[in-house]
C-alpha positions as MATLAB code, in Angstrom:
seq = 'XXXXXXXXXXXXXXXXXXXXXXXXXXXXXXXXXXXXXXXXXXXXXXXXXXXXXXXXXXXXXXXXXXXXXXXXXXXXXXXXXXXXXXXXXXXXXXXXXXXXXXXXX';
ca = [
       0.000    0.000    0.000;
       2.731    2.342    0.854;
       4.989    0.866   -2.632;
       4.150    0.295   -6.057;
       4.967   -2.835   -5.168;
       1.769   -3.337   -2.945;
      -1.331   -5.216   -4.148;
      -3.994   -2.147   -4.036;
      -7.560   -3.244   -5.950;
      -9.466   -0.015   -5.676;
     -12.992   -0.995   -4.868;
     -14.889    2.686   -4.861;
     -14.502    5.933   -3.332;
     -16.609    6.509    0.301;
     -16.206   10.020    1.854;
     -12.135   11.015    1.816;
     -10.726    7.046    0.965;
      -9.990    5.114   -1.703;
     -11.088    2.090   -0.512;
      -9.543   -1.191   -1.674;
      -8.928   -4.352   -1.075;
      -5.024   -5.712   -0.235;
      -2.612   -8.397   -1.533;
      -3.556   -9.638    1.753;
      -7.244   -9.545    1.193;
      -7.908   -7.062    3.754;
      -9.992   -3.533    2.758;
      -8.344   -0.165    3.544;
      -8.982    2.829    3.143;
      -6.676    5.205    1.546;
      -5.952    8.647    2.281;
      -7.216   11.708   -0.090;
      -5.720   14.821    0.749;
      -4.943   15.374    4.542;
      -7.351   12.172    6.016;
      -5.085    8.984    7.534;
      -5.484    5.786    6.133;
      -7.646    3.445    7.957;
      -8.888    0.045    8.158;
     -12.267   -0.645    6.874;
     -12.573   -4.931    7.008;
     -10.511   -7.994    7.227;
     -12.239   -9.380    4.075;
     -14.299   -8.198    1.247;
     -17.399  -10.272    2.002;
     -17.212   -8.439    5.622;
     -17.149   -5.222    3.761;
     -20.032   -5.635    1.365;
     -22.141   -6.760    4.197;
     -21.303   -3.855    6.723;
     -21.444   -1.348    3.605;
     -25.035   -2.304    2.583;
     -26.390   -2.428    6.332;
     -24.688    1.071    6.443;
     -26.504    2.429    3.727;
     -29.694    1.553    5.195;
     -28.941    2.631    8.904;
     -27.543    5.556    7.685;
     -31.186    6.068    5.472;
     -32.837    5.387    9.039;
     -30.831    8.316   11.023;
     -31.291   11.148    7.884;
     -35.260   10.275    8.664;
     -34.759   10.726   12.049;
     -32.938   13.884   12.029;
     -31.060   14.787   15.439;
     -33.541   13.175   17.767;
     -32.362   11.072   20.788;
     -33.115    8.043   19.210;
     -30.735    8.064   16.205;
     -27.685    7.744   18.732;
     -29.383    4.251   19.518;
     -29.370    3.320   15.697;
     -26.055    4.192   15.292;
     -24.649    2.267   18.200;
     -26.280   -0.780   17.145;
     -24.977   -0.478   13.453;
     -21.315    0.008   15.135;
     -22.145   -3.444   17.325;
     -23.052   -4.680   13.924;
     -19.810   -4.123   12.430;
     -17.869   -5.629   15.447;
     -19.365   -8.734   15.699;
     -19.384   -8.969   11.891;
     -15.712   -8.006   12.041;
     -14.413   -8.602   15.220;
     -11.427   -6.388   13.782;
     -13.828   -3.139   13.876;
     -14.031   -3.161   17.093;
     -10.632   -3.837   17.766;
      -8.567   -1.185   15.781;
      -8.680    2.499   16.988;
      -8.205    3.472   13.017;
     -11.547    1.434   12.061;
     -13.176    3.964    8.996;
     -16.552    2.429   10.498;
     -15.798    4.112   13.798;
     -14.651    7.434   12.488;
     -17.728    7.553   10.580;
     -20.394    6.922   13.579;
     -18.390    9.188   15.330;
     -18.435   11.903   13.403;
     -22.400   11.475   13.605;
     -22.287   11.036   16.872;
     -20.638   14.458   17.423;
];
């Protein structure tokens, strides 16, 4: 990732990352402009599964709006992703966490 060398299979683009998956079959996210890297999933098929139930919690908390509730929603999608991943959990660089987060405020 860091070397030409490195296996980097660009997958799509989600808010400042190229996301991709790695010669060792891991998805990252790469940096655009000033953003870190960051993990995203140990495996692809963990990835499209997180990424579509994303989509739809994410659909659930712009009908909510700011209400107490959509901290709930948000929390459970982040569970979600753990047990799905144990991995998102784990690492402080998760792109799953930085994204809740930054909806959490």
């Amino acid at each position: 990732m860091g070397s030409p060398e490195d296996a980097f299979f660009r997958i799509c683009v989600y808010w400042r990352w190229k996301i991709g998956v790695t010669g060792q079959g891991d998805v990252r996210g790469l940096q655009l402009e000033e953003w870190p890297d960051v993990f995203v999933n140990s495996s692809v098929d963990a990835f499209v599964e997180t990424s579509w139930r994303w989509y739809h919690t994410w659909l659930e908390a712009k009908e909510m709006g700011w209400h107490i509730e959509v901290f709930d929603v948000l929390d459970a999608f982040l569970e979600f992703a753990a047990r799905r991943d144990p991995r998102v959990g784990l690492d402080e660089r998760s792109m799953w966490k930085i994204v809740v987060r930054s909806m959490n405020g």
